[in-house]
py3Dmol code that shows the C-alpha trace and the ligand (Angstrom):
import py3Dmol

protein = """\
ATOM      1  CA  UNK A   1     -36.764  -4.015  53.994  1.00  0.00           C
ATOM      2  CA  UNK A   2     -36.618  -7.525  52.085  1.00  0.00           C
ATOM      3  CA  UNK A   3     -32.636  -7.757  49.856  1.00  0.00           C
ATOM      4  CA  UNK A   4     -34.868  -8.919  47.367  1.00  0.00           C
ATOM      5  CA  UNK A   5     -37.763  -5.923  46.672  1.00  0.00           C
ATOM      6  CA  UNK A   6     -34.519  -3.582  47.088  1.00  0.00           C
ATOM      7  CA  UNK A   7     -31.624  -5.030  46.431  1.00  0.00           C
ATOM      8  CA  UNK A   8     -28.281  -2.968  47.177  1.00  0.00           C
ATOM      9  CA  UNK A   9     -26.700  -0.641  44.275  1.00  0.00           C
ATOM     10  CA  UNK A  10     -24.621  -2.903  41.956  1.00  0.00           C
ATOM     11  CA  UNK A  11     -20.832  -1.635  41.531  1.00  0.00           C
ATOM     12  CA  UNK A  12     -19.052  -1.827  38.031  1.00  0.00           C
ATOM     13  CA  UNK A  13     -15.513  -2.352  37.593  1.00  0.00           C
ATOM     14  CA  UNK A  14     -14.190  -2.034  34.458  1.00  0.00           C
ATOM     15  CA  UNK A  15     -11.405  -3.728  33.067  1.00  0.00           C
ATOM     16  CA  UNK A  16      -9.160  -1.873  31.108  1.00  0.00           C
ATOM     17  CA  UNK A  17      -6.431  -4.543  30.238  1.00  0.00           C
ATOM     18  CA  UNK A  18      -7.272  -4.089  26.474  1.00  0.00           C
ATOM     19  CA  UNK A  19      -6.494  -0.474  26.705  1.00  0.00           C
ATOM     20  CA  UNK A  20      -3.102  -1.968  27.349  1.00  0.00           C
ATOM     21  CA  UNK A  21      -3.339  -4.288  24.938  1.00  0.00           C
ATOM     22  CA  UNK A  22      -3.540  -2.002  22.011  1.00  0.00           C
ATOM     23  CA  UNK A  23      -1.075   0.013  23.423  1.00  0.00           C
ATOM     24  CA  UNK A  24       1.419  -2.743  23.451  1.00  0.00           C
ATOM     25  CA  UNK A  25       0.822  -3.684  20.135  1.00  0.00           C
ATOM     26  CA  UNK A  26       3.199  -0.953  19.314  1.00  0.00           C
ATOM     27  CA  UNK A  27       5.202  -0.886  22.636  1.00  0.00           C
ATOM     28  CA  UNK A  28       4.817   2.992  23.239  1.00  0.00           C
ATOM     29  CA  UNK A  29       2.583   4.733  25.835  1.00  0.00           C
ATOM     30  CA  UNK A  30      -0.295   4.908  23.828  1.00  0.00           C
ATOM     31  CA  UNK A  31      -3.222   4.834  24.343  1.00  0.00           C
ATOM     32  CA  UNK A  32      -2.397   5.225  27.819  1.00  0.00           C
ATOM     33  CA  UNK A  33      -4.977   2.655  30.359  1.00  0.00           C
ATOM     34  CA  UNK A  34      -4.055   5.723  32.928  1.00  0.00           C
ATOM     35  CA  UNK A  35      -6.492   8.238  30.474  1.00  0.00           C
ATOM     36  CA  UNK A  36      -8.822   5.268  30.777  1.00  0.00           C
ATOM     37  CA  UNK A  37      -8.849   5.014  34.226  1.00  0.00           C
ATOM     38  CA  UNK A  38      -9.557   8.709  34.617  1.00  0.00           C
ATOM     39  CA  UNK A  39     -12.659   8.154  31.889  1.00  0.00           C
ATOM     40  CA  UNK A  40     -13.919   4.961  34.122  1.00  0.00           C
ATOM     41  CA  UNK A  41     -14.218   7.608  37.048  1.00  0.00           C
ATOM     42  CA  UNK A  42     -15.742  10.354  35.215  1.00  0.00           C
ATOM     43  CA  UNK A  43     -18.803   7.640  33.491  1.00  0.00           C
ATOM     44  CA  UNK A  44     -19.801   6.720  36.417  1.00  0.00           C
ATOM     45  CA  UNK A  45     -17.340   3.223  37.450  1.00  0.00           C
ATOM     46  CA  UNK A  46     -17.087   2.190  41.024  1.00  0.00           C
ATOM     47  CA  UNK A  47     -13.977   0.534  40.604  1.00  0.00           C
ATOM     48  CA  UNK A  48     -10.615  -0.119  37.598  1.00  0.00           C
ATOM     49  CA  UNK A  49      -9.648  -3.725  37.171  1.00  0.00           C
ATOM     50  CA  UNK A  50      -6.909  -4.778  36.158  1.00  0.00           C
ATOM     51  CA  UNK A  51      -4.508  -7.935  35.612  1.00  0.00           C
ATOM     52  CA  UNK A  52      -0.959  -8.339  35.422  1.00  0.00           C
ATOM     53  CA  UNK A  53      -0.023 -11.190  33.384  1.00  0.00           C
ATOM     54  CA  UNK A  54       3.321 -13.217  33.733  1.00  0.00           C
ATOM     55  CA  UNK A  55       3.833 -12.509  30.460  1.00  0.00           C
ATOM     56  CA  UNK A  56       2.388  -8.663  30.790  1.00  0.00           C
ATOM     57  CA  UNK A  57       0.686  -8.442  27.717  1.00  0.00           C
ATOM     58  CA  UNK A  58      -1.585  -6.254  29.140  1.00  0.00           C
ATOM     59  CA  UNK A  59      -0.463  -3.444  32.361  1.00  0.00           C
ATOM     60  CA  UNK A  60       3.004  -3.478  32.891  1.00  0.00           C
ATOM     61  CA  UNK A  61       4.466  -3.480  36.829  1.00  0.00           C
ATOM     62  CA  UNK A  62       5.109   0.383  35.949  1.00  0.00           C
ATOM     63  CA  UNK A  63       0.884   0.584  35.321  1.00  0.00           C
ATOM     64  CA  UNK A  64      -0.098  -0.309  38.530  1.00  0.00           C
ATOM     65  CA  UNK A  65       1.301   2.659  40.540  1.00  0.00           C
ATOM     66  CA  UNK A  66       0.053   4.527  37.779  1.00  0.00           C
ATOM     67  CA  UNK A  67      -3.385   3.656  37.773  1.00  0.00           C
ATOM     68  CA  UNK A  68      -3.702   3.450  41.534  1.00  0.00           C
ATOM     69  CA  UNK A  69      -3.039   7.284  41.941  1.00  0.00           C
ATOM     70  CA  UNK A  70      -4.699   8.649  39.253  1.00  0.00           C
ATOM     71  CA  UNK A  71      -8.255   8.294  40.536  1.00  0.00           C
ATOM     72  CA  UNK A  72      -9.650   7.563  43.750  1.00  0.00           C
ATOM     73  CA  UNK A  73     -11.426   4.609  42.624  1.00  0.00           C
ATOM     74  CA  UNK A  74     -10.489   1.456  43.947  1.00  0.00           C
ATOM     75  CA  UNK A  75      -8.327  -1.155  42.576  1.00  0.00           C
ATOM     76  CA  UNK A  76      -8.847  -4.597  41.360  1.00  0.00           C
ATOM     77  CA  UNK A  77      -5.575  -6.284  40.870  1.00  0.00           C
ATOM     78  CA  UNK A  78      -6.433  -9.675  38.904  1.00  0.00           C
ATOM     79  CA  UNK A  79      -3.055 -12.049  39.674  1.00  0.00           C
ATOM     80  CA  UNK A  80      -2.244 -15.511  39.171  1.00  0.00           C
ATOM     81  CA  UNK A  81      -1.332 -17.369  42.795  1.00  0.00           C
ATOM     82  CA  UNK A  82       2.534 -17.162  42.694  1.00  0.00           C
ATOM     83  CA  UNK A  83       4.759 -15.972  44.646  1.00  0.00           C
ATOM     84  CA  UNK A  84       5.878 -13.218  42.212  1.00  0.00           C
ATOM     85  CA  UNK A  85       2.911 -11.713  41.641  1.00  0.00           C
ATOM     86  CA  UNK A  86       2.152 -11.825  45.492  1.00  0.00           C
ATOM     87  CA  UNK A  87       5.157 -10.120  46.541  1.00  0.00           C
ATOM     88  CA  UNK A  88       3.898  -7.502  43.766  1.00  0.00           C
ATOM     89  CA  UNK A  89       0.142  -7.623  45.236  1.00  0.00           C
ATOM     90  CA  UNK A  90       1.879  -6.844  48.737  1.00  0.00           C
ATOM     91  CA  UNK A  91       4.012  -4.188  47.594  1.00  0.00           C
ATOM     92  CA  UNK A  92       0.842  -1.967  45.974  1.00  0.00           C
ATOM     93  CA  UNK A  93      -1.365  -3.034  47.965  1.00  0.00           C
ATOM     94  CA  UNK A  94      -4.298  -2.552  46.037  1.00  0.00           C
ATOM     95  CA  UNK A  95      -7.662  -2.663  47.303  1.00  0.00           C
ATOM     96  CA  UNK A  96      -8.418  -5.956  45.989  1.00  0.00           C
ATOM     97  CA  UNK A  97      -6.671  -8.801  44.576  1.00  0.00           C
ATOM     98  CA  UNK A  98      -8.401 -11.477  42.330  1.00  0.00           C
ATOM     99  CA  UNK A  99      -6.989 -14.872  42.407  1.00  0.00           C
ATOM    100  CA  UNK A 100      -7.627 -16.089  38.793  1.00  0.00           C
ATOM    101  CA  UNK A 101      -6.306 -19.001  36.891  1.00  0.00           C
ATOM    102  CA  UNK A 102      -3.828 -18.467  34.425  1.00  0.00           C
ATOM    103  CA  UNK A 103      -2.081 -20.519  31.719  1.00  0.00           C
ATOM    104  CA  UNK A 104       0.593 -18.826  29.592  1.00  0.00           C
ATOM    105  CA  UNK A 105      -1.226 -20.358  25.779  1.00  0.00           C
ATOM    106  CA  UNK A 106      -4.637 -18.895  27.051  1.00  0.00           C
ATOM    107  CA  UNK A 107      -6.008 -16.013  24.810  1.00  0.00           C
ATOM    108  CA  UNK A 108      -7.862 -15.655  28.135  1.00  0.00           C
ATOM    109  CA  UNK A 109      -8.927 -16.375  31.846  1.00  0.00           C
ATOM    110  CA  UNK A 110     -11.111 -19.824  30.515  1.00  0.00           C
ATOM    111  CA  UNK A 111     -12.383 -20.962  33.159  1.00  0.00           C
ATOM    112  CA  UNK A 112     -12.282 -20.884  36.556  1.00  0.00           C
ATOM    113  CA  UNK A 113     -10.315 -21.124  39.514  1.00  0.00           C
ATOM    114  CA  UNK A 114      -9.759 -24.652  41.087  1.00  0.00           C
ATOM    115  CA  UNK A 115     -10.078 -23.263  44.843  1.00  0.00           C
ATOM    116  CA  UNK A 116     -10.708 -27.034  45.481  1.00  0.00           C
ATOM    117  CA  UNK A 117      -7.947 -29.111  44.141  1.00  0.00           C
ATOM    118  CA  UNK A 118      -5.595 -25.906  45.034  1.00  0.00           C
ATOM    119  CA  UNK A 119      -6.235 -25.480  48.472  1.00  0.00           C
ATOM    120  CA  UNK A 120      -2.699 -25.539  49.554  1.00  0.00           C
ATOM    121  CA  UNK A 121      -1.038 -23.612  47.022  1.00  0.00           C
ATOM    122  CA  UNK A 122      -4.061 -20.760  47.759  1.00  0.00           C
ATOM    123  CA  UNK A 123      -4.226 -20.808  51.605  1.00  0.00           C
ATOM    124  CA  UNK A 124      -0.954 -18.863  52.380  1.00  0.00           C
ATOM    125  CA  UNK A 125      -1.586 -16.878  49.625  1.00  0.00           C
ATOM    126  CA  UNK A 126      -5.104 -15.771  50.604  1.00  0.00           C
ATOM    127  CA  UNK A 127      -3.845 -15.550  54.310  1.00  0.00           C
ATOM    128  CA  UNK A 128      -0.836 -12.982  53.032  1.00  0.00           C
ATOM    129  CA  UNK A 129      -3.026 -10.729  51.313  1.00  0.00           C
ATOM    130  CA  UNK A 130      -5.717 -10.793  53.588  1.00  0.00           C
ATOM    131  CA  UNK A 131      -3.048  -9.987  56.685  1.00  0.00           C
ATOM    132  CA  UNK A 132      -2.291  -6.880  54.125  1.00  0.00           C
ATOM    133  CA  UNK A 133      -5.744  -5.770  54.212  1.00  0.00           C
ATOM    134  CA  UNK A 134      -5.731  -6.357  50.716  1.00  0.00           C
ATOM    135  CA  UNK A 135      -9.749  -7.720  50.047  1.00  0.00           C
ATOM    136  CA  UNK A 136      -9.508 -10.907  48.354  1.00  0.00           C
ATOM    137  CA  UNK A 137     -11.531 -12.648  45.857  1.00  0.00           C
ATOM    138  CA  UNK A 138     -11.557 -15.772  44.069  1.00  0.00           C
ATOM    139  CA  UNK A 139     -12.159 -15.998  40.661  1.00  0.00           C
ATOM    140  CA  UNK A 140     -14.219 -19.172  40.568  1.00  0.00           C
ATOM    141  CA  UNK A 141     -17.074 -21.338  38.340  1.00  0.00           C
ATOM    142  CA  UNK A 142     -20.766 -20.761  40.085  1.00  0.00           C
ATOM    143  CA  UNK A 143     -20.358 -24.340  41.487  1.00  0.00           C
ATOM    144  CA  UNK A 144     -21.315 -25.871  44.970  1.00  0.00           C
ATOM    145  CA  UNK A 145     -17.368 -27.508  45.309  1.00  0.00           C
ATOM    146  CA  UNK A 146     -15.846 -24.193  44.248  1.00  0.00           C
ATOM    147  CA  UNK A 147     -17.890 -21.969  46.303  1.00  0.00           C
ATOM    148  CA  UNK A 148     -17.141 -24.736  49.560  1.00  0.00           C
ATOM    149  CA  UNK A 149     -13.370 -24.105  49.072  1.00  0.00           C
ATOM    150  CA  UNK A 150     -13.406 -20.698  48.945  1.00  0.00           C
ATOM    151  CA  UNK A 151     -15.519 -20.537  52.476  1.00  0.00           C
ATOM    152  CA  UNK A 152     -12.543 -23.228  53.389  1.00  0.00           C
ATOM    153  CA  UNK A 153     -10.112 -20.281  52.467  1.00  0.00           C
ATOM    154  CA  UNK A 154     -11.988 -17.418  54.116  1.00  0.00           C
ATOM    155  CA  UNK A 155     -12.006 -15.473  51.047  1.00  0.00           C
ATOM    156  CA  UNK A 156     -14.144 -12.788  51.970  1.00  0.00           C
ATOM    157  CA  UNK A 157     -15.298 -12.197  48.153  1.00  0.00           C
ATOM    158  CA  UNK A 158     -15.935 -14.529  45.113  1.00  0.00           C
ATOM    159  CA  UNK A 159     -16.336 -13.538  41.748  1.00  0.00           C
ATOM    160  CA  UNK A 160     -18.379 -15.912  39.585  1.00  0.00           C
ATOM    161  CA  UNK A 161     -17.154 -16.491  36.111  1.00  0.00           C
ATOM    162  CA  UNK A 162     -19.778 -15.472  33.377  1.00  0.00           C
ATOM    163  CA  UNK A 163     -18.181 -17.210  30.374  1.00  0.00           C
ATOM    164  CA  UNK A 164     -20.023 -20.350  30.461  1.00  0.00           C
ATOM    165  CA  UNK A 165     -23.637 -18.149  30.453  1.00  0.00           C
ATOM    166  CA  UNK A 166     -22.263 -15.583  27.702  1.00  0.00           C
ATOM    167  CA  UNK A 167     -21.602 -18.339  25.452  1.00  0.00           C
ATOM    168  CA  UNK A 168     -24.613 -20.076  26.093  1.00  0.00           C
ATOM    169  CA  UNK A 169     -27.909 -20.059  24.204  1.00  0.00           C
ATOM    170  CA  UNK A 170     -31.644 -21.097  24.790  1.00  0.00           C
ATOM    171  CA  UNK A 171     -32.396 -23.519  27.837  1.00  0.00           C
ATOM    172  CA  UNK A 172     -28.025 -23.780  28.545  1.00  0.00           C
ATOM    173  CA  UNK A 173     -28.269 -20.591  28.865  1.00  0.00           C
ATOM    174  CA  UNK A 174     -31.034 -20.270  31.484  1.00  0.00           C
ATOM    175  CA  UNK A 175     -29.785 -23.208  33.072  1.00  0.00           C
ATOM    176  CA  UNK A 176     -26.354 -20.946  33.815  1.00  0.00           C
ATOM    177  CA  UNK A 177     -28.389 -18.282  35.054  1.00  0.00           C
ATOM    178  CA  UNK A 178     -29.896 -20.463  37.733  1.00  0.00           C
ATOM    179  CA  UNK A 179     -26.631 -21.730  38.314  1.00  0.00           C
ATOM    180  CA  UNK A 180     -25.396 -18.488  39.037  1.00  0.00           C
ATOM    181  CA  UNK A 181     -28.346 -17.458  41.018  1.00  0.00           C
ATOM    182  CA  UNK A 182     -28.545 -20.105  43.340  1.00  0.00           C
ATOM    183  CA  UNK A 183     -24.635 -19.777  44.026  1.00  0.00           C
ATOM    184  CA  UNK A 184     -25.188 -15.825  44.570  1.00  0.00           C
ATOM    185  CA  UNK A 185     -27.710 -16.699  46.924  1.00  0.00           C
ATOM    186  CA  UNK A 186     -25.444 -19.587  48.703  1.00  0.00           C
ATOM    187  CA  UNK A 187     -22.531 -17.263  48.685  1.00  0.00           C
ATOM    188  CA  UNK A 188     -24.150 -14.439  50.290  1.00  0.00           C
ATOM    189  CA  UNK A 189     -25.887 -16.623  53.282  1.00  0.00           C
ATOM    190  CA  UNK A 190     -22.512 -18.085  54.033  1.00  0.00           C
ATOM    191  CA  UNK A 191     -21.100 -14.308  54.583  1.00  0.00           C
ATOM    192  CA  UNK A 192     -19.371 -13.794  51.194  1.00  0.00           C
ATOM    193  CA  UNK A 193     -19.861 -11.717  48.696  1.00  0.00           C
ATOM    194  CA  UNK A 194     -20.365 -12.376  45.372  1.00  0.00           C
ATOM    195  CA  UNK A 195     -19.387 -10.688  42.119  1.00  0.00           C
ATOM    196  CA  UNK A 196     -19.425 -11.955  38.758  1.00  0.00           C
ATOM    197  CA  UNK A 197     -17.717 -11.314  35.344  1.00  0.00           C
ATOM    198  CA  UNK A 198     -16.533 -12.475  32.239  1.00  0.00           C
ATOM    199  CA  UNK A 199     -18.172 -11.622  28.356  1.00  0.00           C
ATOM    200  CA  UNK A 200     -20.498  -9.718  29.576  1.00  0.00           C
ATOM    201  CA  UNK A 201     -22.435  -7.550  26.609  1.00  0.00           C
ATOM    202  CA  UNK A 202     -25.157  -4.661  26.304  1.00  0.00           C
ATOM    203  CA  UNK A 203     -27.261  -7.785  25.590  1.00  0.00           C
ATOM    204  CA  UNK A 204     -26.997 -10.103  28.112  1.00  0.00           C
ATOM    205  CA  UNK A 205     -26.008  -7.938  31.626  1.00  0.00           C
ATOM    206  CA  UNK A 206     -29.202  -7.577  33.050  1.00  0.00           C
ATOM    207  CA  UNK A 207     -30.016 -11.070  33.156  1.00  0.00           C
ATOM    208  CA  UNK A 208     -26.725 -11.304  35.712  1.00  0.00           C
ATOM    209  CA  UNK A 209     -27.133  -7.499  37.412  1.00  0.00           C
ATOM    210  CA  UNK A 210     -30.861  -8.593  37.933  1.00  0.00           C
ATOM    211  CA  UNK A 211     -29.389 -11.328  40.950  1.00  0.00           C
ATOM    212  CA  UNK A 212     -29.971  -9.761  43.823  1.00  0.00           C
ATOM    213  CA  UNK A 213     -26.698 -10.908  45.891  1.00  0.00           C
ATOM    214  CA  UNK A 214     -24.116  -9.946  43.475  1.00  0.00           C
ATOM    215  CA  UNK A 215     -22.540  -7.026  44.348  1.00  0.00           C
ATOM    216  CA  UNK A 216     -20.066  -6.021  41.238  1.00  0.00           C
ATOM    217  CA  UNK A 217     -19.381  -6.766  37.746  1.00  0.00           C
ATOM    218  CA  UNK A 218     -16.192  -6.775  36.145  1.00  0.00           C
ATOM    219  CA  UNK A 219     -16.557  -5.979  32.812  1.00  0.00           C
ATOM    220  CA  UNK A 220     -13.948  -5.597  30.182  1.00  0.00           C
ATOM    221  CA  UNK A 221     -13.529  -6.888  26.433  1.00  0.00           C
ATOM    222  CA  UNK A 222     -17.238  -5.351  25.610  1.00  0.00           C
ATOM    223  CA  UNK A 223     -16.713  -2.250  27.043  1.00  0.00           C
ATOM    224  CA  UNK A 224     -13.597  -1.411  25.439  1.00  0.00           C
ATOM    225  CA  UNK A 225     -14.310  -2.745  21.983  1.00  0.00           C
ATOM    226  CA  UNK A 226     -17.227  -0.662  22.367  1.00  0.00           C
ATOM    227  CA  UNK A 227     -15.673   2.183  22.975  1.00  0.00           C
ATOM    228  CA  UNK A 228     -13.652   2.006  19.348  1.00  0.00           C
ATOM    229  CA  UNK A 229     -17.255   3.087  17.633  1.00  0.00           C
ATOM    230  CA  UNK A 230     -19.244   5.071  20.592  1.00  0.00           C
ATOM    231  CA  UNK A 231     -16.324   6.640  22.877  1.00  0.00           C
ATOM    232  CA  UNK A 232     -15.457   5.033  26.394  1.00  0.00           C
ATOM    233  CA  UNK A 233     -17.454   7.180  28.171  1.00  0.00           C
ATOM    234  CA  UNK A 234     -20.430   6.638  26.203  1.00  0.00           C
ATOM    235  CA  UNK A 235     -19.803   2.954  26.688  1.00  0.00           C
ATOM    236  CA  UNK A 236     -19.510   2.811  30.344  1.00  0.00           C
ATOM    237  CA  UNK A 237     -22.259   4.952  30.551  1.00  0.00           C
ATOM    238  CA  UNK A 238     -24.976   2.557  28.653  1.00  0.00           C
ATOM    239  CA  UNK A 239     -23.609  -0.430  30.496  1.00  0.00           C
ATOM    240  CA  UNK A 240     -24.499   1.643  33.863  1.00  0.00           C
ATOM    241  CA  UNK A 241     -27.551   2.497  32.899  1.00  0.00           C
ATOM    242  CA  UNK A 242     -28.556  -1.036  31.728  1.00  0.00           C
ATOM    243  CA  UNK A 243     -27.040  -2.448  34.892  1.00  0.00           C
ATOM    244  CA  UNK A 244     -28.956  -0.160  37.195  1.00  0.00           C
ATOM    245  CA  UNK A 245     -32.386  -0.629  35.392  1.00  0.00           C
ATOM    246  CA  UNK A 246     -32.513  -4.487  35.794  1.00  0.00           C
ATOM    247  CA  UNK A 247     -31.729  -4.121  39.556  1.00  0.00           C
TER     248      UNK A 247
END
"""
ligand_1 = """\
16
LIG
N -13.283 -10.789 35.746
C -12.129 -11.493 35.667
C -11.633 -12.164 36.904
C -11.398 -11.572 34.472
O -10.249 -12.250 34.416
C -11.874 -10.845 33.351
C -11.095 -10.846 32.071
O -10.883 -12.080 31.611
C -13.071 -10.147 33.474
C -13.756 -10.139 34.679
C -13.641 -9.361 32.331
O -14.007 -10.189 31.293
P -14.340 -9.519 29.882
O -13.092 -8.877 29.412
O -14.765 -10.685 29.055
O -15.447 -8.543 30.124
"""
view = py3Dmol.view(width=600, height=400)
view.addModel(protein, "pdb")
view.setStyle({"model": 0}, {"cartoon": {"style": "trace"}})
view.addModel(ligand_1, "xyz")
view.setStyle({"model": 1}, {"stick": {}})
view.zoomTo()
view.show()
């Protein structure tokens, strides 16, 4: 059977670091990402995402334990490449780690990894987790030189950033979709696999779930804000549903 007349069941993570978020804006315990978590599982999520910022204005360290036991989804830790938030990575090990960029003034991830000009800083870094058994992915632009360095790395998974596509319009933003296809497709004949993420909306997933070779979306701002006027579950649920009838 051809990948591309059936193409294999597309995973969605969902981010909950904006369930944090609020709750931090008053530094108590709620609303708790843990309750969110256990929501994700119950709508239908493969997997919780999550990042821990140097600054941890969204989970806290105390989150990740948290999280981790109370479903038995699999976890997405999203980390910066330092040596902090390794030892931290190698400590929980979580099922996967996602290498993104990360500047302090950012409101978020813009942008993606450089896995090329970085290659140094990333390779014992990648080769620690991966020792761990911790599945690593690189959060990287859908570009030829990006995609090259992360084979260069081994990283066994890349996820493509969306933002450039969700903020495009007309002919850019058809032009990002082929960008993104054609590095799905490259990504997944050189053995890795690729996922994707980043503003991804009711309105313009199934252009990105409809690639064949991407295996997971990580989808978080949408989802939650969402969830304000419909409920969480209700949400996650349309997003599934949308996801699973462009495939
Ligand atoms: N994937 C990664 C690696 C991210 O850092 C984020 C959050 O910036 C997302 C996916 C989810 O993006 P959004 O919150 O825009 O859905």
């Amino acid at each position: 059977m051809s990948d591309l007349i059936h193409p294999a069941a597309l995973r969605l993570g969902v981010n909950i670091d904006h369930v944090a978020t609020i709750r931090n804006a008053r530094g108590g315990d709620h609303p708790d990402p843990v309750r969110a978590a256990q929501i994700v599982a119950g709508a239908g999520g493969d997997g919780i995402t999550a990042h821990l910022r140097e600054d941890r204005r969204h989970i806290r360290d105390s989150d990740i334990a948290r999280i981790q036991d109370a479903t038995g989804l699999p976890l997405n830790l999203e980390m910066a490449a330092t040596a902090e938030m390794l030892d931290i990575a190698l400590r929980h090990r979580p099922h996967a780690a996602c290498i993104v960029p990360e500047r302090r003034e950012e409101r978020t991830t813009e942008g993606g990894l450089d896995a090329a000009g970085l290659h140094n800083q990333l390779a014992p870094i990648v080769a620690r987790l991966a020792d761990a058994g911790i599945r690593v992915s690189l959060f990287i632009a859908p570009e030829a030189r990006q995609l090259e360095a992360a084979m260069r790395l081994k990283a066994p998974v890349v996820e493509f950033h969306t933002g450039e596509y969700a903020h495009a319009t007309g002919e850019a933003r058809a032009a990002e979709l082929r960008k993104l296809a054609d590095m799905a497709a490259l990504a997944a004949k050189n053995g890795i696999e690729p996922h994707a993420g980043h503003g991804l909306t009711f309105d313009n997933v199934q252009a990105v779930a409809a690639i064949p070779q991407i295996a997971e979306l990580n989808i978080g701002h949408f989802l939650i804000g969402e969830a304000i006027f419909t409920g969480l579950d209700a949400s996650i649920r349309r997003m599934r549903d949308l996801m699973d009838a462009a495939r």
